[in-house]
N, C-alpha and C positions, 0 to 999 in steps of 0.2 A: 424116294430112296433115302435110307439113312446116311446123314454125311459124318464121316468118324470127325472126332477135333483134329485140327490142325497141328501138325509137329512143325511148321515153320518157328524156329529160334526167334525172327524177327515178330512174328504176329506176338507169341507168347511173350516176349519183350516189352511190344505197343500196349497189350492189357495190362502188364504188370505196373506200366508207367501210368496209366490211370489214376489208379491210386494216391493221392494225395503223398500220402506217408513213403510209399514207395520212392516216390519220385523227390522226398525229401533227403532219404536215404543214400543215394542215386545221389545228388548235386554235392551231399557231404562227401560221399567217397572220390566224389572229380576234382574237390580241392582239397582233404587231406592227403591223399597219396601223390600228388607231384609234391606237395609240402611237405611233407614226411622224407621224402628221396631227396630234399637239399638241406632240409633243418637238421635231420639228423646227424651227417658229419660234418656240420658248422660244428656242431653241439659236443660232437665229440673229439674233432681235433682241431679245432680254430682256437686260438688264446688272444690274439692280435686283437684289442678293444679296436680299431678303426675296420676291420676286416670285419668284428661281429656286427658293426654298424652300418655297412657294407650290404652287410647278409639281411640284416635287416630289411634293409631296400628292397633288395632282391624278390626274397621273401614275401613281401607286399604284391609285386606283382606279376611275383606267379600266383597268388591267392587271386588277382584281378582277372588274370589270362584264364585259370583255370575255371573259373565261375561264366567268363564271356564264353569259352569253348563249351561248358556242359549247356547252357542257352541254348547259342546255338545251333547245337547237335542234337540235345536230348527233348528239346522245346522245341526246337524248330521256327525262330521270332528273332526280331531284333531287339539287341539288348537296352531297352526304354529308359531300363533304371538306374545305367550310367552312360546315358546319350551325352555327346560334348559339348551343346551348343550351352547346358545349362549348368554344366561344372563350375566353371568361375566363380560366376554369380552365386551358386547356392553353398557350395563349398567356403566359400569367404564370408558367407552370412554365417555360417553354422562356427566356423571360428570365431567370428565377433560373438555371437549368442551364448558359446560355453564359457569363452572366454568371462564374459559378462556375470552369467550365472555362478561360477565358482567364486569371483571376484565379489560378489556380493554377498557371498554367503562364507567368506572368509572377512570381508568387511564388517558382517553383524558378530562374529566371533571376536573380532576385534575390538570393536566396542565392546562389547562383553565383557573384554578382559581375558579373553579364553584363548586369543590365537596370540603370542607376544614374539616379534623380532629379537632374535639378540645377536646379529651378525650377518655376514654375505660368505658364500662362497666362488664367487664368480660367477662371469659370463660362459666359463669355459663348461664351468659343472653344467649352468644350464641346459645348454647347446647340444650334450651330450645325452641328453633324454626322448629329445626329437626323432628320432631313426623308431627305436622301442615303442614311442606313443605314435609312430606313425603306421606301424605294423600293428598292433594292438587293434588300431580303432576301424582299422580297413578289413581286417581279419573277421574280429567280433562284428562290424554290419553287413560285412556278406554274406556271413554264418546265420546271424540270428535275424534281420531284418530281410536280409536278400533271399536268403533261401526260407527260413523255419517261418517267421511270420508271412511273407508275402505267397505261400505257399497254401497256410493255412489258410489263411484270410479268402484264398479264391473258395476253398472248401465251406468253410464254418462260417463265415464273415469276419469281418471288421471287430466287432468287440467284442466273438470267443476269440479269436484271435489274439488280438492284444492280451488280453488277461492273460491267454494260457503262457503263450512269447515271454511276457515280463516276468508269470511267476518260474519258467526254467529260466530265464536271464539272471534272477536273482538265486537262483536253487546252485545253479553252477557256480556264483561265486564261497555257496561252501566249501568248495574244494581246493580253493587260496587258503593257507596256514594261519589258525586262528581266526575263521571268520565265523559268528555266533549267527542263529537264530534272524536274530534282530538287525544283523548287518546286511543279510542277505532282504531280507524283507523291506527294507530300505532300498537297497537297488532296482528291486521289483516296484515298489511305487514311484523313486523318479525315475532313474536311466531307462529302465524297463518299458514306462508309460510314453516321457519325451519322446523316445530316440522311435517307439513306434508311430507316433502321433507323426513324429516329422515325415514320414516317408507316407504316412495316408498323405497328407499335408500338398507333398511334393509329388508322389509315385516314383519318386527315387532317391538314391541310397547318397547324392552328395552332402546334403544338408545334414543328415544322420551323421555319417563320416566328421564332421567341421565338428559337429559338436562334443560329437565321442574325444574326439585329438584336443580340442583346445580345453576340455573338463578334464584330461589326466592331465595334456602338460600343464595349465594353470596353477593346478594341484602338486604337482612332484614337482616341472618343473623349474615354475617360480617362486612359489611356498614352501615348499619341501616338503609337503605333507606324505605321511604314505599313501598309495595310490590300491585300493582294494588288499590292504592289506601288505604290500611289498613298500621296504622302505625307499626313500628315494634323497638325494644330494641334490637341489636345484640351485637357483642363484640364489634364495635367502636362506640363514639360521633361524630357525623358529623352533618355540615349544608350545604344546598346548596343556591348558592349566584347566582342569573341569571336572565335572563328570562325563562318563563315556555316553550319555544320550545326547550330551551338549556337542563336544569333541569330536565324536566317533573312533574315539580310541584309536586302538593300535592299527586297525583297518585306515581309516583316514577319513579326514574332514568330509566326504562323501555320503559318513555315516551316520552326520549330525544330524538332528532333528531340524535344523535350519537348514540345511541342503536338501531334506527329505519337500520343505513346503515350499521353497525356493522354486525348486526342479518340478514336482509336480503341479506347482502353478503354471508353471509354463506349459509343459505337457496338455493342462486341462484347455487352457487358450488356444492350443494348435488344434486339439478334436474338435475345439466349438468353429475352428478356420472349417478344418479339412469337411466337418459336417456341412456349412454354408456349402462349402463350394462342389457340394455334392459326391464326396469322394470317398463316402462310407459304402462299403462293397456289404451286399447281403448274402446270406450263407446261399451255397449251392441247390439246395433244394427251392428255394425262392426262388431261382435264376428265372423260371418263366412269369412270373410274377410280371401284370401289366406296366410296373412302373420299371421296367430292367435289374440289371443284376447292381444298378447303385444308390442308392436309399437319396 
């Protein structure tokens, strides 16, 4: 006997979520709409700088809640990628390591002659970057590492993955005011390659997180550089003196050609980690492949 398709809502659901892309689709709409229902009248009637700072927080983590709720719900697992026992630990490496990286790659500018101090603004201006660079950096690797790449990656593998991940990581930075060609191209070979390499590296999103947060505060925070292009007030006065492949112009020291070899050195050392220690996933058509679904 013929059996007509199934009208269960739920079955038609289950296939849909199949899908790779679907089910990409699906994790974005679970954390832009509670984020959108609280950003949006911050946005529009909050003025209280300690209140937007506040909101910040906030903000953070309902981006957190709403990502462990689509898991899961819509996954149906426990959430691997921000277990607690290895937050500390990787989270505070990933600060030392961005930390590190920017500091060195503002270092060799320095000797260059391209990155020059001429004053302080305080500890207060600092201070005040933290809350933004903390929502930032948990936002964009939930978005892009949590959901877009680790999503892919079970699909396509490991290195269509990354490639495609880092060239939209770098494509969306178009859409920051005055960002060129070659700025965006630049985020897709370091931020793009590192911050996925960390999470092959790890299978989860703390170490990504450390490093996204202590690359912008190092950057606006303490140098004052602009940070993708948005200016920033940290604890020093600084100008930069160059040309824009040296500098990265008005975008920010991010965009230098020495951040670009800085950051994807590092990135290239973590795939040659995460390859050792067996943590390159093969596309989904492999999966039965005698050696398993990890290269």
């Amino acid at each position: 006997m013929h059996r007509l398709p199934s009208k269960n809502p739920s079955a038609w659901g289950a296939r849909l979520l199949r899908f790779p892309l679907s089910r990409i689709g699906v994790a974005l709409l679970a954390i832009a709409i509670p984020f959108a229902i609280v950003a949006l009248p911050f946005n529009l009637f909050v003025t209280d700088r300690a209140l937007k700072k506040a909101g910040a927080l906030l903000l953070t983590a309902i981006v957190v809640g709403a990502y462990r709720g689509y898991v899961r719900i819509v996954e149906k697992r426990a959430v691997t990628e921000l277990s607690g026992p290895h937050a500390s630990r990787e989270l505070g490496a990933g600060v030392l390591l961005g930390a590190l990286l920017l500091s060195l790659t503002v270092g060799v500018l320095g000797a260059l002659g391209v990155y020059q101090v001429t004053g302080s603004n305080g500890w207060a201006a600092m201070l005040a970057t933290v809350p933004g660079f903390i929502l930032a950096s948990v936002l964009e690797e939930v978005v892009m590492r949590g959901v877009i790449f680790r999503i892919l990656e079970q699909w396509l593998g490991s290195w269509i993955a990354l490639v495609l991940s880092a060239a939209l990581f770098g494509l969306l930075h178009l859409l920051n005011p005055g960002t060129t060609l070659l700025n965006a191209a630049s985020i897709m070979l370091e931020a793009g390659v590192l911050l996925a390499a960390a999470y092959m590296l790890t299978r989860r999103l703390w170490l990504c997180i450390g490093i996204h947060f202590a690359w912008n505060f190092t950057q606006g925070g303490i140098f004052s550089a602009a940070v993708s292009g948005g200016a920033t007030n940290g604890l020093l006065q600084a100008k930069l003196v160059g040309p824009e492949w040296l500098t990265g112009g008005a975008f920010g020291v991010e965009a230098s050609a020495v951040a670009v070899v800085v950051c994807a050195s590092a990135g290239l050392l973590f795939l040659i980690a995460a390859k050792r220690r067996g943590n390159v996933v093969r596309p989904s058509w492999a999966a039965n492949h005698p050696a398993g679904r990890i290269a």
